[in-house]
TORKOL-4160 file (C-alpha; in steps of 0.2 Angstrom, whole numbers, padded with zeros to 4 digits, m for minus):
367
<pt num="1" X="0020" Y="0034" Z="m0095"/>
<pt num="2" X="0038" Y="0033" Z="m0096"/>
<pt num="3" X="0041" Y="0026" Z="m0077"/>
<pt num="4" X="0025" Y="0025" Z="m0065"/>
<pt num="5" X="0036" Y="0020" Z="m0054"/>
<pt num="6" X="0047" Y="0021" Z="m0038"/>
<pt num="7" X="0052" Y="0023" Z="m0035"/>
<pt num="8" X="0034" Y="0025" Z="m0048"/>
<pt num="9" X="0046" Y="0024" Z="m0056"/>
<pt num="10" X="0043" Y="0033" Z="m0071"/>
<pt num="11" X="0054" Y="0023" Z="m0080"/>
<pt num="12" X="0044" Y="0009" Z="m0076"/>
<pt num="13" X="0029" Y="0015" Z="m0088"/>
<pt num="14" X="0040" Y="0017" Z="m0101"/>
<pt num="15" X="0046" Y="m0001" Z="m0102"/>
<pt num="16" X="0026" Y="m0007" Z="m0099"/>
<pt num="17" X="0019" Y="0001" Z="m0113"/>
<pt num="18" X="0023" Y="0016" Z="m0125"/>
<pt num="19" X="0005" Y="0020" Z="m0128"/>
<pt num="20" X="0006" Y="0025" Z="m0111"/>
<pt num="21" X="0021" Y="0037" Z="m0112"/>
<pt num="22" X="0010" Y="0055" Z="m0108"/>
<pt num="23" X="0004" Y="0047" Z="m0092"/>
<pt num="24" X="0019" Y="0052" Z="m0083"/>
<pt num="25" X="0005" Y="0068" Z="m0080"/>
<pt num="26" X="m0003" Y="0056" Z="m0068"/>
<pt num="27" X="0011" Y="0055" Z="m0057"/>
<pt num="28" X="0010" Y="0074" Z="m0053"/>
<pt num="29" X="m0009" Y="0080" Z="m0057"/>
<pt num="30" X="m0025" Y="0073" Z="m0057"/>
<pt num="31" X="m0030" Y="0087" Z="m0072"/>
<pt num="32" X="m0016" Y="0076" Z="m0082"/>
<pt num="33" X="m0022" Y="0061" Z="m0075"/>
<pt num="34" X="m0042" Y="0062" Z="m0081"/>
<pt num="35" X="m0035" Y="0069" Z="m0097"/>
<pt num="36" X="m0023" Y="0054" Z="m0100"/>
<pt num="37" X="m0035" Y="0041" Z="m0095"/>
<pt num="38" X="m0046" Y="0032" Z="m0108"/>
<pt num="39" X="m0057" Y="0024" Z="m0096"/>
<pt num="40" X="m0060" Y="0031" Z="m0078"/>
<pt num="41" X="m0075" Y="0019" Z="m0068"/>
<pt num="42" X="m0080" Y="0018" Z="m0051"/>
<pt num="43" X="m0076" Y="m0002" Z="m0043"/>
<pt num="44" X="m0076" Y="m0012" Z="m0028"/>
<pt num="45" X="m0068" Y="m0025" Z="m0020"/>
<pt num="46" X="m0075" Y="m0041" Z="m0025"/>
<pt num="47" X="m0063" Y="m0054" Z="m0017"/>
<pt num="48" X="m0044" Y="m0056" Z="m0010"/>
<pt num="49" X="m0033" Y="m0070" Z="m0005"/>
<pt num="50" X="m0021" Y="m0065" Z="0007"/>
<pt num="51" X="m0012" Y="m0080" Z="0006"/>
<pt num="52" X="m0010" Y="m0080" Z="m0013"/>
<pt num="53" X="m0011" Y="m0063" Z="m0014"/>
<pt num="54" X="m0024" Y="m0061" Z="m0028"/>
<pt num="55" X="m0035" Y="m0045" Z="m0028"/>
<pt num="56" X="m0052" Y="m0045" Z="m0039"/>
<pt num="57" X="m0059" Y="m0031" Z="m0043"/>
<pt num="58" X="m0077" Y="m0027" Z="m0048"/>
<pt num="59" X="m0080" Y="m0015" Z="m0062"/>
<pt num="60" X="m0095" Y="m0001" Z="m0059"/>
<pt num="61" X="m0103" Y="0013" Z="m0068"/>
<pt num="62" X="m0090" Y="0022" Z="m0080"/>
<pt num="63" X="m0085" Y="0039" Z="m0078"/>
<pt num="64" X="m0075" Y="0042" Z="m0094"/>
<pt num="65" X="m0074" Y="0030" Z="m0111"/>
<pt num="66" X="m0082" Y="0011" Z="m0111"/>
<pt num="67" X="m0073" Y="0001" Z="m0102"/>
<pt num="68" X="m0074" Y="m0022" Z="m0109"/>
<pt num="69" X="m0069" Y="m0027" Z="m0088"/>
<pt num="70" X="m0083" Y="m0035" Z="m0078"/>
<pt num="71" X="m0070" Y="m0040" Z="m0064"/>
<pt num="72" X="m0050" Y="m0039" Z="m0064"/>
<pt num="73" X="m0041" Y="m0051" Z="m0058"/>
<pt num="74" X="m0023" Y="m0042" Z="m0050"/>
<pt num="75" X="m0010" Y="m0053" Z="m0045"/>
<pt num="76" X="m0002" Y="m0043" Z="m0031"/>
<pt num="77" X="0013" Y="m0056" Z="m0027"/>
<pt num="78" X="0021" Y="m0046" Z="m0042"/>
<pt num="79" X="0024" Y="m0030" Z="m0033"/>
<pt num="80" X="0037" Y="m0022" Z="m0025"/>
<pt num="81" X="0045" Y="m0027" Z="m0010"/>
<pt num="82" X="0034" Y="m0025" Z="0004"/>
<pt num="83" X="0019" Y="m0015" Z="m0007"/>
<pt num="84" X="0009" Y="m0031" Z="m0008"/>
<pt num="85" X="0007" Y="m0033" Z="0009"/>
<pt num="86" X="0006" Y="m0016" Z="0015"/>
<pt num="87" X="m0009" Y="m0013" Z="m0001"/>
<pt num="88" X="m0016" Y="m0028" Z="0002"/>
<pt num="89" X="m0021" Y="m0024" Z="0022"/>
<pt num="90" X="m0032" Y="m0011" Z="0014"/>
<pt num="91" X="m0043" Y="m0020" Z="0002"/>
<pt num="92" X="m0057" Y="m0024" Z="0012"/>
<pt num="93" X="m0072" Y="m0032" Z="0003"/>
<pt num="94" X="m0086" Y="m0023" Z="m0002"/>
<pt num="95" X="m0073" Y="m0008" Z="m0002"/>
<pt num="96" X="m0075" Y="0006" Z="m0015"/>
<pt num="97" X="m0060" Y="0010" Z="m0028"/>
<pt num="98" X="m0058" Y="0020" Z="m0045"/>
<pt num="99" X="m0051" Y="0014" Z="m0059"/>
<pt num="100" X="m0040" Y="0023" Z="m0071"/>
<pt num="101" X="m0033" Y="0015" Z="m0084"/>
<pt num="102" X="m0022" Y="0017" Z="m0103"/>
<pt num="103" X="m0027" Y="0007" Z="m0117"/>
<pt num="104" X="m0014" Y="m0006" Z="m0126"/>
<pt num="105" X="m0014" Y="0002" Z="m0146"/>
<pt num="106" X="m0027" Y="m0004" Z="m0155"/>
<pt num="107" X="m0034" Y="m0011" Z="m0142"/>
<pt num="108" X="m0049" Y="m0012" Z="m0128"/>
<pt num="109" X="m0038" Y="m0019" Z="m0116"/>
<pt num="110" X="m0029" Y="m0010" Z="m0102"/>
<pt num="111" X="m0009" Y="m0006" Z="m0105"/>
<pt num="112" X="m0007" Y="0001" Z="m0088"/>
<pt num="113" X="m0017" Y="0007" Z="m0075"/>
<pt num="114" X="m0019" Y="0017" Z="m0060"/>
<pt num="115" X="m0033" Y="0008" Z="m0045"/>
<pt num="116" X="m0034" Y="0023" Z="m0028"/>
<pt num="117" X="m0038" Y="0011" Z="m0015"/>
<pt num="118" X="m0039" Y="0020" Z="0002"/>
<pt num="119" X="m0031" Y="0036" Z="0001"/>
<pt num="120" X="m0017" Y="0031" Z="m0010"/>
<pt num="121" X="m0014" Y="0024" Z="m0029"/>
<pt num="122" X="m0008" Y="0005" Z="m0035"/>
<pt num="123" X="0003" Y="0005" Z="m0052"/>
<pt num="124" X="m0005" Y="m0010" Z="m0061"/>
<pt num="125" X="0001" Y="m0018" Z="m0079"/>
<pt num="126" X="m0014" Y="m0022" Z="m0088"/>
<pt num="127" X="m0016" Y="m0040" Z="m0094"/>
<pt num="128" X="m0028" Y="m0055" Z="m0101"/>
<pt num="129" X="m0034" Y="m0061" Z="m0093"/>
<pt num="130" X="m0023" Y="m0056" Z="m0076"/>
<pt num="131" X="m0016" Y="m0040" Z="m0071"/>
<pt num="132" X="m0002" Y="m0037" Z="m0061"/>
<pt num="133" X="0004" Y="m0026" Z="m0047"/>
<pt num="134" X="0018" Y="m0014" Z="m0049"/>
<pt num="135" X="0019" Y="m0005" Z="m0034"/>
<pt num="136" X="0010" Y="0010" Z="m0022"/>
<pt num="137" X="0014" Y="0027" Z="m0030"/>
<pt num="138" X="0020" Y="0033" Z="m0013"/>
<pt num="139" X="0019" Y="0053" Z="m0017"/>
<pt num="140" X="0005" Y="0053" Z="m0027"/>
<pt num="141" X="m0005" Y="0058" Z="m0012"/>
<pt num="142" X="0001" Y="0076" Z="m0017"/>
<pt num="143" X="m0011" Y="0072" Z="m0032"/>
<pt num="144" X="m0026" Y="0067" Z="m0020"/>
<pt num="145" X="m0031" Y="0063" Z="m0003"/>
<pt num="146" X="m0050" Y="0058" Z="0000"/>
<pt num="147" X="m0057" Y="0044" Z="m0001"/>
<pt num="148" X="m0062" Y="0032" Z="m0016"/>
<pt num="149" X="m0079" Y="0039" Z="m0018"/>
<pt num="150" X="m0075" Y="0056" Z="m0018"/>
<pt num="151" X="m0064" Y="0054" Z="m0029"/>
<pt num="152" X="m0075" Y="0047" Z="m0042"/>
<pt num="153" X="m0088" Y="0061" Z="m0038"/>
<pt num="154" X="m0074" Y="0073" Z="m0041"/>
<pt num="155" X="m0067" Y="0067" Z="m0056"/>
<pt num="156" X="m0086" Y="0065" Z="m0066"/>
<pt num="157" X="m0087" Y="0082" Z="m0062"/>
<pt num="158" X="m0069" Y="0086" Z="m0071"/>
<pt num="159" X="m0076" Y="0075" Z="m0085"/>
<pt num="160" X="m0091" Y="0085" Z="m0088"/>
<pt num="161" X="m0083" Y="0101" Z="m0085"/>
<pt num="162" X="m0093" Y="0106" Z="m0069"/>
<pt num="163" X="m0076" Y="0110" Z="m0060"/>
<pt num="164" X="m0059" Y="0111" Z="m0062"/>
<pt num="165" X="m0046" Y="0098" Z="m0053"/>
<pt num="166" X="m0037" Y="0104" Z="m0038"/>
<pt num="167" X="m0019" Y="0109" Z="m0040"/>
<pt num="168" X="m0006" Y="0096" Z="m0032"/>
<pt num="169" X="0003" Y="0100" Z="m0016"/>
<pt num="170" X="0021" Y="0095" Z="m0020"/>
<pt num="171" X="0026" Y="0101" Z="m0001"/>
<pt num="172" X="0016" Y="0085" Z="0008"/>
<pt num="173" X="0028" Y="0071" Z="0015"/>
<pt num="174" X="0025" Y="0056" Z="0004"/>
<pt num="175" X="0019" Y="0040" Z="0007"/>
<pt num="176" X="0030" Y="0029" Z="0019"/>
<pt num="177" X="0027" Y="0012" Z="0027"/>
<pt num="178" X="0025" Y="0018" Z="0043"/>
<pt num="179" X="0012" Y="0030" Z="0038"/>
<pt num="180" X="0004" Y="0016" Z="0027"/>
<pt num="181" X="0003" Y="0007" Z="0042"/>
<pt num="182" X="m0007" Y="0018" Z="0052"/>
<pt num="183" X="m0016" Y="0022" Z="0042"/>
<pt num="184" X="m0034" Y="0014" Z="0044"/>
<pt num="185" X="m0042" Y="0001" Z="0034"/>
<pt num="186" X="m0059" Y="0005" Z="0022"/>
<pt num="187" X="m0076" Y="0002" Z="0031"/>
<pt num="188" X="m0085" Y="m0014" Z="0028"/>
<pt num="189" X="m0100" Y="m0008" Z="0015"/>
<pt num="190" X="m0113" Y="0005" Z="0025"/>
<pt num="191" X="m0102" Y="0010" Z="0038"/>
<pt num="192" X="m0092" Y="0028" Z="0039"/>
<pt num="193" X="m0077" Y="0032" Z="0034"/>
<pt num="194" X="m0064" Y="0032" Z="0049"/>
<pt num="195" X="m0056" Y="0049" Z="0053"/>
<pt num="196" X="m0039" Y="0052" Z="0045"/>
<pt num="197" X="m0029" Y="0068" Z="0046"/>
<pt num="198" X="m0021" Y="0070" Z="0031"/>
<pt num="199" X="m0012" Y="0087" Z="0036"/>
<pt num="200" X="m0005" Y="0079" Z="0051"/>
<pt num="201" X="0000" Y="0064" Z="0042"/>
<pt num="202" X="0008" Y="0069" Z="0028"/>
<pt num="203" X="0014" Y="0088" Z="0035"/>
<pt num="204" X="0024" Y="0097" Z="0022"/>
<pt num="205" X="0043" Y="0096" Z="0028"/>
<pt num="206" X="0058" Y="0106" Z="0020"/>
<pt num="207" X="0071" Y="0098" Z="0031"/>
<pt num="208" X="0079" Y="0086" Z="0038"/>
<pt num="209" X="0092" Y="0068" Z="0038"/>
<pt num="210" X="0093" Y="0062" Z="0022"/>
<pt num="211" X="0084" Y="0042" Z="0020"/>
<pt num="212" X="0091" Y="0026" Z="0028"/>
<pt num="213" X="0103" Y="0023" Z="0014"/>
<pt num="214" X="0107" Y="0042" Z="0012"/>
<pt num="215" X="0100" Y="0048" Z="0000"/>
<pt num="216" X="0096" Y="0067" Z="0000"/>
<pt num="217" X="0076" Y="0070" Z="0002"/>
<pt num="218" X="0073" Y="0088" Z="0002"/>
<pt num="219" X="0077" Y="0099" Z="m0014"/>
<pt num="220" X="0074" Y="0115" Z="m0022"/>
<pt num="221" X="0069" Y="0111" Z="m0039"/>
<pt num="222" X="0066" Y="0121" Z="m0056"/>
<pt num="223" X="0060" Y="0117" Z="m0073"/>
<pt num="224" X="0053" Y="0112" Z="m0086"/>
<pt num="225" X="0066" Y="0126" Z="m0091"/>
<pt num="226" X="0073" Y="0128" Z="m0110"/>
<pt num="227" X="0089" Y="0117" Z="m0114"/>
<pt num="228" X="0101" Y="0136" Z="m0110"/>
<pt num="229" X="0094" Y="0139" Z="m0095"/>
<pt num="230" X="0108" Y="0143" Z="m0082"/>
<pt num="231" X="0111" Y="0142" Z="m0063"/>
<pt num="232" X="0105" Y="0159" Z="m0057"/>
<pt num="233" X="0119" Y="0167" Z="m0045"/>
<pt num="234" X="0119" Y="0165" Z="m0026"/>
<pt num="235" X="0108" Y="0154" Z="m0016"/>
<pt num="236" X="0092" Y="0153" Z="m0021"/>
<pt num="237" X="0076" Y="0150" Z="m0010"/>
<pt num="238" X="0058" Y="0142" Z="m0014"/>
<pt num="239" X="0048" Y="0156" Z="m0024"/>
<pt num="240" X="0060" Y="0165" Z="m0032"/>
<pt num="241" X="0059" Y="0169" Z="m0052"/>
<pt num="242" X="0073" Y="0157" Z="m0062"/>
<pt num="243" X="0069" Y="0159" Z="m0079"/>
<pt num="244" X="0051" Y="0170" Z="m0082"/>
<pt num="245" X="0037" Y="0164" Z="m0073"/>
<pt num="246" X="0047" Y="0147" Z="m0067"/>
<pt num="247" X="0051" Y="0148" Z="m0050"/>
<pt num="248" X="0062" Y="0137" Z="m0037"/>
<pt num="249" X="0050" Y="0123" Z="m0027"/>
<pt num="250" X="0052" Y="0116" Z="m0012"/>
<pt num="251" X="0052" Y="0097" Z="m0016"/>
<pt num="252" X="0054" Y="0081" Z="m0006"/>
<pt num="253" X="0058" Y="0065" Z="m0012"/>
<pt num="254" X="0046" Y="0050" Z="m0013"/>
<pt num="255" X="0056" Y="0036" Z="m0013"/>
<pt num="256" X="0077" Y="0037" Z="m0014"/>
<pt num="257" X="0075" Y="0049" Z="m0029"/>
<pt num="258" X="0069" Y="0063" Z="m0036"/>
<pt num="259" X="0056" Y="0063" Z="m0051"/>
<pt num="260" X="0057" Y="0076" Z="m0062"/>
<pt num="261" X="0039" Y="0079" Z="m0074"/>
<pt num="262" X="0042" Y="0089" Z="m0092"/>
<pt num="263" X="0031" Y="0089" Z="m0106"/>
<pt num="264" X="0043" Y="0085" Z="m0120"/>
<pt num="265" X="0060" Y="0081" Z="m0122"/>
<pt num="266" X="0075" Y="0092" Z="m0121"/>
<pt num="267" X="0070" Y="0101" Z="m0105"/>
<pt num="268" X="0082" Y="0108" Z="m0095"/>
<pt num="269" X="0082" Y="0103" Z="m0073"/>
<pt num="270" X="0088" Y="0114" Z="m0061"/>
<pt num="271" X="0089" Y="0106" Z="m0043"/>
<pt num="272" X="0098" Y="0114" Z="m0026"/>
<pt num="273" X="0101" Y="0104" Z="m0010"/>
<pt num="274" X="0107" Y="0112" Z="0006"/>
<pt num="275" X="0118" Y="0103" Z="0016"/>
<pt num="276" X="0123" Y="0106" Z="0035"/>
<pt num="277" X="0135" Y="0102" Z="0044"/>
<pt num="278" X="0143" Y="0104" Z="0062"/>
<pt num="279" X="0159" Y="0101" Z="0057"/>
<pt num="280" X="0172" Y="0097" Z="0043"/>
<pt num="281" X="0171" Y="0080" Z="0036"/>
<pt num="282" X="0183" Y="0073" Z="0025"/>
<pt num="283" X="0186" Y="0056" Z="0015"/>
<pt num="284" X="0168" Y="0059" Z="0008"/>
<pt num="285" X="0163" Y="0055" Z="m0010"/>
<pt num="286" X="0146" Y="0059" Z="m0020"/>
<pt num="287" X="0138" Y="0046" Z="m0029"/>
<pt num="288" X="0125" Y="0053" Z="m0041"/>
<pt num="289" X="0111" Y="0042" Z="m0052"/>
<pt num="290" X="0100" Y="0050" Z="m0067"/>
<pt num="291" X="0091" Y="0041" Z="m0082"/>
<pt num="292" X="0096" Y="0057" Z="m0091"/>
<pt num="293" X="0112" Y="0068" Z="m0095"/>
<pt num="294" X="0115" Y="0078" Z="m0078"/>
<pt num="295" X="0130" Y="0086" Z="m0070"/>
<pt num="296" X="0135" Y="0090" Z="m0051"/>
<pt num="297" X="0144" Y="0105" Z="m0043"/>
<pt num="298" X="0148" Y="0104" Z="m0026"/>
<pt num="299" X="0151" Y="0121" Z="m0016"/>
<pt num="300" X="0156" Y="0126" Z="m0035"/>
<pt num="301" X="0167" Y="0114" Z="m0041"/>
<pt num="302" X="0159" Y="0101" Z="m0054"/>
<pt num="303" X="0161" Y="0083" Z="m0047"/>
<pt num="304" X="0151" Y="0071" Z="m0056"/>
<pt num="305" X="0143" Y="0068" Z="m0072"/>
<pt num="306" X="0131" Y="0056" Z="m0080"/>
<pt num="307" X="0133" Y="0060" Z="m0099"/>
<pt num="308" X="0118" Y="0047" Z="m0106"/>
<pt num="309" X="0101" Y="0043" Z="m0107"/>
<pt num="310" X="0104" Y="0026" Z="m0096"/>
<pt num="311" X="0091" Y="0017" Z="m0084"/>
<pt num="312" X="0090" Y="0024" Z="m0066"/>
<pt num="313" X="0100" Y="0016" Z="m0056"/>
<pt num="314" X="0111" Y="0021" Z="m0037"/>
<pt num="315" X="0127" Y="0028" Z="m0039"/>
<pt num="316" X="0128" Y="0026" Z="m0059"/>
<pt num="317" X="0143" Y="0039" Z="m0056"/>
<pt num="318" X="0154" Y="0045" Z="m0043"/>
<pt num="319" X="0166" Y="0061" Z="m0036"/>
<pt num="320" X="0184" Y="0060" Z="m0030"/>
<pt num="321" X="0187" Y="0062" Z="m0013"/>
<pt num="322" X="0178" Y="0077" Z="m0005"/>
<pt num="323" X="0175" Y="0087" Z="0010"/>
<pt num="324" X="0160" Y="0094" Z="0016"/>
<pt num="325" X="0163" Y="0108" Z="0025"/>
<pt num="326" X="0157" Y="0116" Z="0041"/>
<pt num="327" X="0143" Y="0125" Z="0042"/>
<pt num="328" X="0131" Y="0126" Z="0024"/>
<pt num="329" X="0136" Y="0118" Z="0009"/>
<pt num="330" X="0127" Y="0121" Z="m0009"/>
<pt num="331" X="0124" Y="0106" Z="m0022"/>
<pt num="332" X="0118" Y="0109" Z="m0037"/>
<pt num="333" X="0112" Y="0097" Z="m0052"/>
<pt num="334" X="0109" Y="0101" Z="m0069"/>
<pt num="335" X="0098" Y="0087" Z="m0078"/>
<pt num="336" X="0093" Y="0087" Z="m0098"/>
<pt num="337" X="0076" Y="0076" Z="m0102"/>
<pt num="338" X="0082" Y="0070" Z="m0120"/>
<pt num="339" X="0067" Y="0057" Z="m0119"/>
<pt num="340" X="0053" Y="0065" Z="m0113"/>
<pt num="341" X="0041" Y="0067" Z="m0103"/>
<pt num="342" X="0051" Y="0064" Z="m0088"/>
<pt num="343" X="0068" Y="0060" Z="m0078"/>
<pt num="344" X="0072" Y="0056" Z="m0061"/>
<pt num="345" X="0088" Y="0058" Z="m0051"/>
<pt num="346" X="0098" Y="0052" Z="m0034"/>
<pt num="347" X="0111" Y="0057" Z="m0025"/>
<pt num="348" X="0119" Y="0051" Z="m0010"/>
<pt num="349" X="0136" Y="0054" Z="m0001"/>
<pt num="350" X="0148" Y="0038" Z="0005"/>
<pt num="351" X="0161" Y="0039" Z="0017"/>
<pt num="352" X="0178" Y="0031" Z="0016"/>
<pt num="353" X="0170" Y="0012" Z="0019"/>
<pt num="354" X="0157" Y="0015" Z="0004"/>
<pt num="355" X="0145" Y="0017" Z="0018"/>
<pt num="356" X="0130" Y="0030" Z="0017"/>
<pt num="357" X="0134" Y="0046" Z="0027"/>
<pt num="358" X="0120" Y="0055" Z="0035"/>
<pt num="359" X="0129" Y="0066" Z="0046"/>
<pt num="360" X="0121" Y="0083" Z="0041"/>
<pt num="361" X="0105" Y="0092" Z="0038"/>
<pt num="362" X="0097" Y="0091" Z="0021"/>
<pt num="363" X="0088" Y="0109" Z="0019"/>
<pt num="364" X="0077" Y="0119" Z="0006"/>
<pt num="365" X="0083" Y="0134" Z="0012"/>
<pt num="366" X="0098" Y="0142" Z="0013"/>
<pt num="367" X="0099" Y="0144" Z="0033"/>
């Protein structure tokens, strides 16, 4: 996978392992996910230490490949920011997880893994004999919702072709540390499952203020598309055609930017973001991020441009002055995956301090 990332994020696979490289699937199906895996197996939590922040895992029945684990040992303390903690709440003992995993070339052992504890996915670098932690996949609950065990009775079923593996809901609100939070623990072993409202939870959103630092959540998004693909004229909405059978997506954000999945390299991005605003607001500046060649227009007028393959990082490039302007405002983005099989992109606007300005409504549709 080229980044299972945050952020997830999908650069992060890339650097891990390049065996690993198609598993970007994961991060947007579970069809690409059961393909992709060499060893799928059913688990349980064997043991934790909160206070050194080691999880171990016990390794069950297999549900795809042979797996050589017995128990994984995870080192948690490696993880992202406050993902340790916040996974590490969740893994009661006796609990039930499922294990997906890559294998290193030429190799039995794990290059990179995914572990679904409790609702939600751990990113987890394969090792000998310790693993480590990565982070939690925050918008991979658009990929799966239920619980560990219905998971793996789903996914033998996929395996032996006795069904086919539910289509992702890219609308759902990802994963936040609020809604982690809340969200309650695994039953110790022969009790029942606590009551969890997924719709309410993660309810699909198309607009609002743009994150803590900024950046824009909410975008129409199109592609894979062929390298000449144009912007289509006027102000597209969420279904309509782009290019074909490829239509415009209503997409949120799961972490401060965007990831974009493609099956090859040289695909072609279109995004559109909506902005809002009650009134004219000058001394404004766009600062823009991509991992890939992209380009920015802003009400029309190009303003920024990224024109290499580099690492995703926040505000890698940045407009002249600019004004957003009462009333709607259309950005667009162009983004060219010359690495294959995926991208990602940010964008953010700053005000005349380098501060993050929030004051407008980020939208789907053109309102």
């Amino acid at each position: 996978m080229k980044r299972l990332r945050a952020g997830l994020l999908l650069l992060l696979f890339l650097a891990l392992a390049a065996p690993a490289s198609a598993y970007i699937e994961a991060l947007t199906t579970l069809k690409g996910l059961v393909q992709e895996s060499d060893v799928i197996a059913r688990g349980a939590v064997d043991a934790v230490s909160l206070e050194k922040k080691v999880l171990i895992l016990r390794v069950g029945k297999t549900i795809k490949g042979k797996t050589v684990y017995e128990r994984i040992r995870i080192d948690m303390g490696a993880g992202d920011a406050w993902h340790p903690d916040a996974a590490l709440r969740h893994a009661t003992m006796g609990s039930p997880v499922a294990i997906f995993y890559k294998k290193a070339d030429n190799s039995d052992l794990a290059a990179i893994s995914l572990i679904y504890l409790n609702r939600f996915f751990l990113t987890v670098q394969g090792g000998d004999p310790v693993w480590r932690f990565s982070k939690i996949e925050l918008g991979m609950n658009r990929v799966y919702l239920g619980t560990p065990e219905e998971l793996c009775a789903l996914t033998g079923k996929v395996v032996s072709g006795r069904t086919k593996p539910p289509a992702p809901d890219a609308r759902l609100k990802p994963y936040t540390k609020n809604i982690l939070g809340a969200l309650p623990p695994p039953p110790k072993e022969g009790e029942p499952w606590a009551a969890f409202d997924a719709s309410k939870a993660f309810q699909p959103q198309d607009a609002g203020p743009p994150d803590p630092e900024g950046f824009l959540q909410f975008w129409l998004v199109a592609g894979p598309l062929k390298p000449d693909t144009e912007f289509p004229k006027g102000a597209p909405k969420e279904g309509d055609a782009v290019s074909g059978e490829t239509k415009w997506q209503a997409t949120q954000a799961s972490a401060f930017s965007l990831e974009l999945a493609a099956p090859a390299s040289d695909s072609r991005f279109l995004g559109v973001s909506y902005l809002v605003c009650d009134q004219d607001t000058p001394d404004l500046r766009l600062a823009v991020g991509s991992d890939e060649p992209s380009t920015w227009w802003l009400n029309g007028e190009e303003v920024a441009r990224i024109p290499e393959s580099v690492a995703l990082g926040k505000d890698q490039a940045s407009s002249k002055t600019l004004v957003l302007k009462k009333g709607r405002n259309l950005l667009l983005m162009s983004l060219t995956s010359k690495r294959g099989p995926g991208a990602a992109a940010c964008a953010r606007f700053l005000d005349k301090e380098g501060g993050p300005f929030r004051g407008f409504t980020n939208d789907t549709f053109p309102r």
